[in-house]
GULUMMI-669516 format. One record per residue: residue number from 1; residue in one letter; chain; z negated, y, x negated of N, C-alpha, C in turn. Coordinates in steps of 0.2 Angstrom, whole numbers, padded with zeros to 4 digits. Layout:
REM residues N
<rec nr="NUM" rest="A" kette="A" n_w="Z" n_v="Y" n_u="X" ca_w="Z" ca_v="Y" ca_u="X" c_w="Z" c_v="Y" c_u="X"/>
...
//
This chain:
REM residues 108
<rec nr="1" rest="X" kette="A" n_w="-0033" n_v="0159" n_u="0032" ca_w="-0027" ca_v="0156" ca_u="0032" c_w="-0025" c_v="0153" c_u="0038"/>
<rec nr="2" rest="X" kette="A" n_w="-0019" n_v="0155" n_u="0041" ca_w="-0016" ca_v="0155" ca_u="0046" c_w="-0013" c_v="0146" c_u="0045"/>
<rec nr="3" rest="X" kette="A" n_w="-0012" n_v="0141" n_u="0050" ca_w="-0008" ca_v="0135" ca_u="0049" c_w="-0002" c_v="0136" c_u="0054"/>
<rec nr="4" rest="X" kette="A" n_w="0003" n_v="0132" n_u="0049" ca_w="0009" ca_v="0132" ca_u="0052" c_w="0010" c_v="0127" c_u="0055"/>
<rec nr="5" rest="X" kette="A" n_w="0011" n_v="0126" n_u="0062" ca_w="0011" ca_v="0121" ca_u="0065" c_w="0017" c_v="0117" c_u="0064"/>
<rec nr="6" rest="X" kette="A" n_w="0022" n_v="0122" n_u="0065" ca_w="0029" ca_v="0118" ca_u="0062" c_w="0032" c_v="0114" c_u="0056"/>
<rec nr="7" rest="X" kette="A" n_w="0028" n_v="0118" n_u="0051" ca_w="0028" ca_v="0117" ca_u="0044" c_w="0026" c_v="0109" c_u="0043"/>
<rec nr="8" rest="X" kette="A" n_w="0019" n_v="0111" n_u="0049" ca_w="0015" ca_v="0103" ca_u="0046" c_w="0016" c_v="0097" c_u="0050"/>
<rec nr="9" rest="X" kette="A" n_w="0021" n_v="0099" n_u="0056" ca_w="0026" ca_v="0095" ca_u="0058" c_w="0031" c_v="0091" c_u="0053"/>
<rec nr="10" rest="X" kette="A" n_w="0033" n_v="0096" n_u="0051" ca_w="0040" ca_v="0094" ca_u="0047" c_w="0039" c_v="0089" c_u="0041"/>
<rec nr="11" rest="X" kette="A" n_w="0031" n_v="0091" n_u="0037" ca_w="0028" ca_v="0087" ca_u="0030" c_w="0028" c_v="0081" c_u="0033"/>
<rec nr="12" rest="X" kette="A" n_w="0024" n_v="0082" n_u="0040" ca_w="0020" ca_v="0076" ca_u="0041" c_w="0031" c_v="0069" c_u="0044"/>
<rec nr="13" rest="X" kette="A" n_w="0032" n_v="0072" n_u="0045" ca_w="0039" ca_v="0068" ca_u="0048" c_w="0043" c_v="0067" c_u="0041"/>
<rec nr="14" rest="X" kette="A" n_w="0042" n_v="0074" n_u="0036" ca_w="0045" ca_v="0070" ca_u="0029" c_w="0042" c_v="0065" c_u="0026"/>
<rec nr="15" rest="X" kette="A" n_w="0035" n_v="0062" n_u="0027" ca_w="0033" ca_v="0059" ca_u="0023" c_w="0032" c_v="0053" c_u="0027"/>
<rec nr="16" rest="X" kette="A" n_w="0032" n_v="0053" n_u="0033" ca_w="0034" ca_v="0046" ca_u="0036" c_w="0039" c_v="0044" c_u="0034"/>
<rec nr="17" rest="X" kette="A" n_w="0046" n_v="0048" n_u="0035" ca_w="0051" ca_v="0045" ca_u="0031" c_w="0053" c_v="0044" c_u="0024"/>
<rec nr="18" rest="X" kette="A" n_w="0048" n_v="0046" n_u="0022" ca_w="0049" ca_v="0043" ca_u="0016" c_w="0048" c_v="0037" c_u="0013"/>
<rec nr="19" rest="X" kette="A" n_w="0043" n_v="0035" n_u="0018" ca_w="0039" ca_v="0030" ca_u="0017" c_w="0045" c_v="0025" c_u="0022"/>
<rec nr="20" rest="X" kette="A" n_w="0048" n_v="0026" n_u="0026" ca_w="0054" ca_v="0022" ca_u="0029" c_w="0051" c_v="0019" c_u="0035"/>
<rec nr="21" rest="X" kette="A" n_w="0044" n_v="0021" n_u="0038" ca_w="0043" ca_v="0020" ca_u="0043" c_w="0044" c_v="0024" c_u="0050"/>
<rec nr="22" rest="X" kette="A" n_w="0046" n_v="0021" n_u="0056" ca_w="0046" ca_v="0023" ca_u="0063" c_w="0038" c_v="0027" c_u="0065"/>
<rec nr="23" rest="X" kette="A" n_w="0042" n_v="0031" n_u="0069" ca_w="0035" ca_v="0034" ca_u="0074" c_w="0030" c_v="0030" c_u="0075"/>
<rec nr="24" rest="X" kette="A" n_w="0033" n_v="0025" n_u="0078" ca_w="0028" ca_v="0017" ca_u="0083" c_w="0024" c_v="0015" c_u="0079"/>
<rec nr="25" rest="X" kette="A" n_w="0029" n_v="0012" n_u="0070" ca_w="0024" ca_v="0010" ca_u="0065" c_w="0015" c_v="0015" c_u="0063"/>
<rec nr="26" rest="X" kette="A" n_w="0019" n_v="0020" n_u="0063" ca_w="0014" ca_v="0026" ca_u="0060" c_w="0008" c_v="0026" c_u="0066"/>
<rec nr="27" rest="X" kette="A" n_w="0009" n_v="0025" n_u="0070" ca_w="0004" ca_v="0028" ca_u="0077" c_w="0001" c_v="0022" c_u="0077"/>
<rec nr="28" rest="X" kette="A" n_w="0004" n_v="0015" n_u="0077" ca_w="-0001" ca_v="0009" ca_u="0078" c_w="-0008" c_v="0012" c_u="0071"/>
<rec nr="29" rest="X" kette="A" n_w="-0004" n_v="0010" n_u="0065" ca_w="-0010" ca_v="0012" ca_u="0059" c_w="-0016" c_v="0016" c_u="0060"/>
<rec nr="30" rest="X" kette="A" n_w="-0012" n_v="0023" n_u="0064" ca_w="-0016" ca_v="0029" ca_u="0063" c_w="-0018" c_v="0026" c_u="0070"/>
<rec nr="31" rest="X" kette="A" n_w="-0018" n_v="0023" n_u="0076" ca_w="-0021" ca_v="0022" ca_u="0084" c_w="-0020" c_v="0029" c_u="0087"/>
<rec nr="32" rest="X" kette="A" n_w="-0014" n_v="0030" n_u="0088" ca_w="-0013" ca_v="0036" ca_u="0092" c_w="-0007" c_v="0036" c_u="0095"/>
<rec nr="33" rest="X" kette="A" n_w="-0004" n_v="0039" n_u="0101" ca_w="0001" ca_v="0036" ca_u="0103" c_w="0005" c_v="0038" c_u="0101"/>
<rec nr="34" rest="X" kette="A" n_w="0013" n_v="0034" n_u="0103" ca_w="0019" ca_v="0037" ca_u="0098" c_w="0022" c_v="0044" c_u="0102"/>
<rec nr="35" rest="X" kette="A" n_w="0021" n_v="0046" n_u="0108" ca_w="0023" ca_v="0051" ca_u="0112" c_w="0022" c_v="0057" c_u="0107"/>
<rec nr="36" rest="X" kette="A" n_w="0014" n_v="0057" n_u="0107" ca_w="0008" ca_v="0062" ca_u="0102" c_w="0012" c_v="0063" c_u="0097"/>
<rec nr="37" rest="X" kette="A" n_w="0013" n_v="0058" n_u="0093" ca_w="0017" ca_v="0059" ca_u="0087" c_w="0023" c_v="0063" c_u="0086"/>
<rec nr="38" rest="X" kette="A" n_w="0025" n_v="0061" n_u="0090" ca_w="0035" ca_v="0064" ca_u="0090" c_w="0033" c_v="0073" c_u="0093"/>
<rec nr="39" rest="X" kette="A" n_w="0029" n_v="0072" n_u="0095" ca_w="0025" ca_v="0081" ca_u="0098" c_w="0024" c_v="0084" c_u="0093"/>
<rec nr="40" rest="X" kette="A" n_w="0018" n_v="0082" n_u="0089" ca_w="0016" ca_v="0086" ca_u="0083" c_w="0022" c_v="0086" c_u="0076"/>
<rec nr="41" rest="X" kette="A" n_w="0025" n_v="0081" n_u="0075" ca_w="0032" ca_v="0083" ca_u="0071" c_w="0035" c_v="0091" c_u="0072"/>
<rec nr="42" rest="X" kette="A" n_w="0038" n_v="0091" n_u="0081" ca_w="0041" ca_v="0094" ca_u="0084" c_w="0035" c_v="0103" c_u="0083"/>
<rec nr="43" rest="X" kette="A" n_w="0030" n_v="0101" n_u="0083" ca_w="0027" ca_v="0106" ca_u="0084" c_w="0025" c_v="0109" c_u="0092"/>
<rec nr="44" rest="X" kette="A" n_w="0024" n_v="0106" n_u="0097" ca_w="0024" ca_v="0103" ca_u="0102" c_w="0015" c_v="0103" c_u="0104"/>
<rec nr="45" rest="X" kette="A" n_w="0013" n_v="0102" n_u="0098" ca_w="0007" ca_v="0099" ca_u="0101" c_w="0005" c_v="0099" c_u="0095"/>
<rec nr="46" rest="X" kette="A" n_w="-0002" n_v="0103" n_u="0094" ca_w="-0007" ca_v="0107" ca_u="0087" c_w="-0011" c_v="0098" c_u="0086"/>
<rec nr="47" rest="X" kette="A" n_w="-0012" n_v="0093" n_u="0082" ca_w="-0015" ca_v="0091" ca_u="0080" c_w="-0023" c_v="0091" c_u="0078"/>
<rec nr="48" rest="X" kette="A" n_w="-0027" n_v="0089" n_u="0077" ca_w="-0036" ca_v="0089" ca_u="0079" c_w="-0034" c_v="0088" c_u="0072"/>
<rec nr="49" rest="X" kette="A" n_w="-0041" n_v="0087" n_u="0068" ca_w="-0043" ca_v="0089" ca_u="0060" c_w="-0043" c_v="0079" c_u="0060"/>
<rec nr="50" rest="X" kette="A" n_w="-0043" n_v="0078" n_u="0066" ca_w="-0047" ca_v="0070" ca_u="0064" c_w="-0041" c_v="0066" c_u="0064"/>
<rec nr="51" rest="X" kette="A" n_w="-0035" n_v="0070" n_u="0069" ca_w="-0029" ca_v="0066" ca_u="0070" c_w="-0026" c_v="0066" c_u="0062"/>
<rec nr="52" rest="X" kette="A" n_w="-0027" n_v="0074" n_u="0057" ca_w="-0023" ca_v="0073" ca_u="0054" c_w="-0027" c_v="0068" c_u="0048"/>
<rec nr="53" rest="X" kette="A" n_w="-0032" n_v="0070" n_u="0047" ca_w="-0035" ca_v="0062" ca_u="0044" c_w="-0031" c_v="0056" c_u="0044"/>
<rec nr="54" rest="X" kette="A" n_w="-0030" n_v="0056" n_u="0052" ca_w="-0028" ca_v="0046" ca_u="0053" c_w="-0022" c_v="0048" c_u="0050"/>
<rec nr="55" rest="X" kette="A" n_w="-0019" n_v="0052" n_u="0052" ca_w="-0010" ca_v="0050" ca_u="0048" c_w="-0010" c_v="0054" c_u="0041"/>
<rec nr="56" rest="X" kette="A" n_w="-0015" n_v="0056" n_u="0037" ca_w="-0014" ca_v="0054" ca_u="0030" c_w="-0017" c_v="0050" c_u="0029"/>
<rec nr="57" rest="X" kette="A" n_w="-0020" n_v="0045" n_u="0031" ca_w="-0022" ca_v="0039" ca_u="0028" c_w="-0018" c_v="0033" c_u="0029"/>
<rec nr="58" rest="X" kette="A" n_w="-0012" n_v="0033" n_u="0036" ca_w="-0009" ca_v="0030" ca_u="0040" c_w="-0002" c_v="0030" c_u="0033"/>
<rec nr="59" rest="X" kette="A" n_w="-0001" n_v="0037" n_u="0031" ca_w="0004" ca_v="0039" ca_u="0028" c_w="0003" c_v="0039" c_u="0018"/>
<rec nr="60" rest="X" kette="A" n_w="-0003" n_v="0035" n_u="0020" ca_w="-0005" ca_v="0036" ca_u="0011" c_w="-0005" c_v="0043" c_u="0008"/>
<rec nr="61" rest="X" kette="A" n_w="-0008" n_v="0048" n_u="0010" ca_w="-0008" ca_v="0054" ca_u="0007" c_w="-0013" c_v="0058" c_u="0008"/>
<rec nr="62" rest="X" kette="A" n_w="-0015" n_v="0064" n_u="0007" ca_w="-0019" ca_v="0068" ca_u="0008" c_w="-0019" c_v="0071" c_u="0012"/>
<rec nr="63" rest="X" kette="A" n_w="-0023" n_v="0076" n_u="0017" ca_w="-0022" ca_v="0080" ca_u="0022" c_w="-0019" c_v="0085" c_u="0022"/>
<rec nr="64" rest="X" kette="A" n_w="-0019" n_v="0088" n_u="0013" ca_w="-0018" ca_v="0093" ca_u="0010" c_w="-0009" c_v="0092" c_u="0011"/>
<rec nr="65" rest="X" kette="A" n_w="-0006" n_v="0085" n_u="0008" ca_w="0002" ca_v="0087" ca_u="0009" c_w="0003" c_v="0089" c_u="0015"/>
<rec nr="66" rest="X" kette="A" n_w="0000" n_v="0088" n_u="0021" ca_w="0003" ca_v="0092" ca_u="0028" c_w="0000" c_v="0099" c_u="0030"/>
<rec nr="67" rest="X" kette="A" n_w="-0006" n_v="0100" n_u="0029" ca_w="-0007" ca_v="0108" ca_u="0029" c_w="-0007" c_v="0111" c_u="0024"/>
<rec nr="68" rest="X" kette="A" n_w="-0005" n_v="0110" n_u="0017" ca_w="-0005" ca_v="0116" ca_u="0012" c_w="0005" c_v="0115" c_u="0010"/>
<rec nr="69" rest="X" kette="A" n_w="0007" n_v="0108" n_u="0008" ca_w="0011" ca_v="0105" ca_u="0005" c_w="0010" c_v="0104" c_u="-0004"/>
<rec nr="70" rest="X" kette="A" n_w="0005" n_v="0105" n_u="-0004" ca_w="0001" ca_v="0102" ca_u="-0010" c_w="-0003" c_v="0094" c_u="-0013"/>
<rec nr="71" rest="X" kette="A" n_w="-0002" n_v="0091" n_u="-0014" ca_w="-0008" ca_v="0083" ca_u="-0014" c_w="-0012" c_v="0087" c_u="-0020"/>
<rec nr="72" rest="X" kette="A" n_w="-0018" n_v="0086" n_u="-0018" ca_w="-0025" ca_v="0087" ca_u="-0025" c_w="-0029" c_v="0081" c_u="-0023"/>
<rec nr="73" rest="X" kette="A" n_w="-0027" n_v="0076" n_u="-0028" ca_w="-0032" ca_v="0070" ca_u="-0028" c_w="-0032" c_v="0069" c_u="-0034"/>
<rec nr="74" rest="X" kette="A" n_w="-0039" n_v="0064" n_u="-0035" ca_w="-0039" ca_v="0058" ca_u="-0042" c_w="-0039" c_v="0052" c_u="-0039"/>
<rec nr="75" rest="X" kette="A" n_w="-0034" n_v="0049" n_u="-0042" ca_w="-0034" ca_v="0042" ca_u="-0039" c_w="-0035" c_v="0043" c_u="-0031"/>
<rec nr="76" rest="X" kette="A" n_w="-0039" n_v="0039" n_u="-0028" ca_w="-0038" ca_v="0036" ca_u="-0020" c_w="-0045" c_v="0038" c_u="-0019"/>
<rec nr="77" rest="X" kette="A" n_w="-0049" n_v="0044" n_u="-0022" ca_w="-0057" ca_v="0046" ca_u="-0018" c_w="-0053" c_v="0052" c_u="-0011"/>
<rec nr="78" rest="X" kette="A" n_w="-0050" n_v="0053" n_u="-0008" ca_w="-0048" ca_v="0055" ca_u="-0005" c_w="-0049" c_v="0051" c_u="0003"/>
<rec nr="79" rest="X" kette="A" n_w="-0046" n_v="0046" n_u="0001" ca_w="-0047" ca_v="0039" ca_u="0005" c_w="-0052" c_v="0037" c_u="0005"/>
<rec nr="80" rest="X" kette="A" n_w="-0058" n_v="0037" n_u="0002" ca_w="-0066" ca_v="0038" ca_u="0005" c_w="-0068" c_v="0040" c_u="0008"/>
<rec nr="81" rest="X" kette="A" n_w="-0064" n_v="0049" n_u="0010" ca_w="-0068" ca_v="0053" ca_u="0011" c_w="-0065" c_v="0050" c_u="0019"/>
<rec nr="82" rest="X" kette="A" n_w="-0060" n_v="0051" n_u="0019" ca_w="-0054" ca_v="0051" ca_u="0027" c_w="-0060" c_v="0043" c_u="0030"/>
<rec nr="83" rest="X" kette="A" n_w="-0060" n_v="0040" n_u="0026" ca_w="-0063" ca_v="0031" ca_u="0030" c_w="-0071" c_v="0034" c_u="0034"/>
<rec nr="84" rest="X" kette="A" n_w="-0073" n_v="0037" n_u="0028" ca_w="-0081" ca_v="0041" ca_u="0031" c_w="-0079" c_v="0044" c_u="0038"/>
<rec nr="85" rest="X" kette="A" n_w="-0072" n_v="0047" n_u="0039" ca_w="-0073" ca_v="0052" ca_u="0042" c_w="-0072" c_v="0047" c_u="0051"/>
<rec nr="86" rest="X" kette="A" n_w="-0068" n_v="0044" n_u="0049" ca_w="-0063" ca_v="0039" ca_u="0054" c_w="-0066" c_v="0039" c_u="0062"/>
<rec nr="87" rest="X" kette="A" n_w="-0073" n_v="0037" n_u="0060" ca_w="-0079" ca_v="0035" ca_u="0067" c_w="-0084" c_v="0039" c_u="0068"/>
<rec nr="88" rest="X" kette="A" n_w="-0082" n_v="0047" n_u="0065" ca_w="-0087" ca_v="0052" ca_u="0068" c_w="-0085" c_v="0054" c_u="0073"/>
<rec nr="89" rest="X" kette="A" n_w="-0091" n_v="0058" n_u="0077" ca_w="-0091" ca_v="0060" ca_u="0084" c_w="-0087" c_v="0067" c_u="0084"/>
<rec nr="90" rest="X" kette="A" n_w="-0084" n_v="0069" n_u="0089" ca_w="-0082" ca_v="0076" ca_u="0088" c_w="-0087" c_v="0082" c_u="0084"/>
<rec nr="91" rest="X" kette="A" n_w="-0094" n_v="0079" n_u="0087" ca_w="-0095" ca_v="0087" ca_u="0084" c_w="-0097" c_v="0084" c_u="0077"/>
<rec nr="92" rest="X" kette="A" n_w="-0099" n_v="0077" n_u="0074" ca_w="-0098" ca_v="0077" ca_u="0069" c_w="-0092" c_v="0078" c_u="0064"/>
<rec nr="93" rest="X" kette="A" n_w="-0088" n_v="0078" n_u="0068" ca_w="-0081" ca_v="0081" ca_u="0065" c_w="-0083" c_v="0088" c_u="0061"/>
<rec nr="94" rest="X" kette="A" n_w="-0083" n_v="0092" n_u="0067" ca_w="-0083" ca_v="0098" ca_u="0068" c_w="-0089" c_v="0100" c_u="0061"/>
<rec nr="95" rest="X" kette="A" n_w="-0095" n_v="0098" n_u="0063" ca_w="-0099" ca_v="0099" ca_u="0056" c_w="-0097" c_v="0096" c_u="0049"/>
<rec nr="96" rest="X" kette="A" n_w="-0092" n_v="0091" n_u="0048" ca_w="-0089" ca_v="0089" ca_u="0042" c_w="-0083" c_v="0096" c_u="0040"/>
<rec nr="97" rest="X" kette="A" n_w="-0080" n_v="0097" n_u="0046" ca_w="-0073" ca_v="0103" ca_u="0047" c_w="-0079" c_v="0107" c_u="0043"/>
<rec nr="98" rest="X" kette="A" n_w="-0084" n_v="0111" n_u="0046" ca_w="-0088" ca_v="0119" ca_u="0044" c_w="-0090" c_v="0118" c_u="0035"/>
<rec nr="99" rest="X" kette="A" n_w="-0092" n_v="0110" n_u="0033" ca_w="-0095" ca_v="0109" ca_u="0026" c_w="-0088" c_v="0110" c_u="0023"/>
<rec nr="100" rest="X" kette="A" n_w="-0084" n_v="0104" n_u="0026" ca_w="-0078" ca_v="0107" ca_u="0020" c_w="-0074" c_v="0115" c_u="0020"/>
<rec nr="101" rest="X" kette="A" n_w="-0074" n_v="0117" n_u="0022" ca_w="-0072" ca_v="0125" ca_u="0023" c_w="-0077" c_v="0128" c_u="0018"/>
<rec nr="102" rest="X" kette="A" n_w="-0084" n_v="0129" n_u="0020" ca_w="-0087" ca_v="0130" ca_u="0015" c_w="-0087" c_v="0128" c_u="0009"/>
<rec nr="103" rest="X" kette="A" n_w="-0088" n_v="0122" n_u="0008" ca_w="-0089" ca_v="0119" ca_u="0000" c_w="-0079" c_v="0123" c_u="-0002"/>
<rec nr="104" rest="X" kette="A" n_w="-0070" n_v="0123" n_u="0001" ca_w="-0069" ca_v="0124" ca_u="0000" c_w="-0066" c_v="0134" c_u="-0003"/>
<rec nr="105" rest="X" kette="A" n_w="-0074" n_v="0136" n_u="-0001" ca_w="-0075" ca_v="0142" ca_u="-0005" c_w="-0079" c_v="0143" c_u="-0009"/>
<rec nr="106" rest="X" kette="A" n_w="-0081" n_v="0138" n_u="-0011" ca_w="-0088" ca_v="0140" ca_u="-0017" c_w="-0083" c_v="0140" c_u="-0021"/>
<rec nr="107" rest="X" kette="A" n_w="-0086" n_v="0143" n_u="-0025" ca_w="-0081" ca_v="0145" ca_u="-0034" c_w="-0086" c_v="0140" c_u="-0040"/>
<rec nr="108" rest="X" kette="A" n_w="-0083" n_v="0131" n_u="-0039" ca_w="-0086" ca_v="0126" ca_u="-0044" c_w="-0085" c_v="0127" c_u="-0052"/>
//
């Protein structure tokens, strides 16, 4: 699966506004800067797995409404996973990115 950089520009800036907040508000929450922000909207600039973490948790959502355009949650265990995720290292990133990929091919 190919990601649309623009696309997940577009979800993630539709659902900031949805929510009625500015670029500035969403970077402070998510701790990222508001330049960065306005780039990755635009498509400008590819987002990290851990960036988009912070801004669906900044933006109450799932990571899925920005790369698929889907939410699959029950309740708020999504928000578990994102807080777990928040203070890992990169290459712990990377090894959580390689488990979820796999676990999301297994056939449960």
């Amino acid at each position: 699966m190919e990601l649309d950089y623009s696309e997940i520009g577009r979800r993630i800036a539709k659902r900031r506004k949805e929510l009625g907040l500015r670029q500035v508000q969403v970077c402070e929450q998510a701790g990222i800067n508001d330049k960065y922000l306005s780039c990755i909207e635009r498509a400008t600039s590819i987002p990290s797995l851990e960036v988009i973490m912070k801004l669906a948790l900044a933006l109450d959502t799932t990571p899925d409404e920005f790369l698929t355009g889907s939410i699959r949650y029950k309740e708020n265990e999504w928000q578990d996973v994102a807080e777990l995720m928040r203070n890992m290292s990169p290459g712990q990133l990377s090894l959580a990115k390689s488990f979820l990929i796999w676990l999301s091919d297994q056939k449960l």
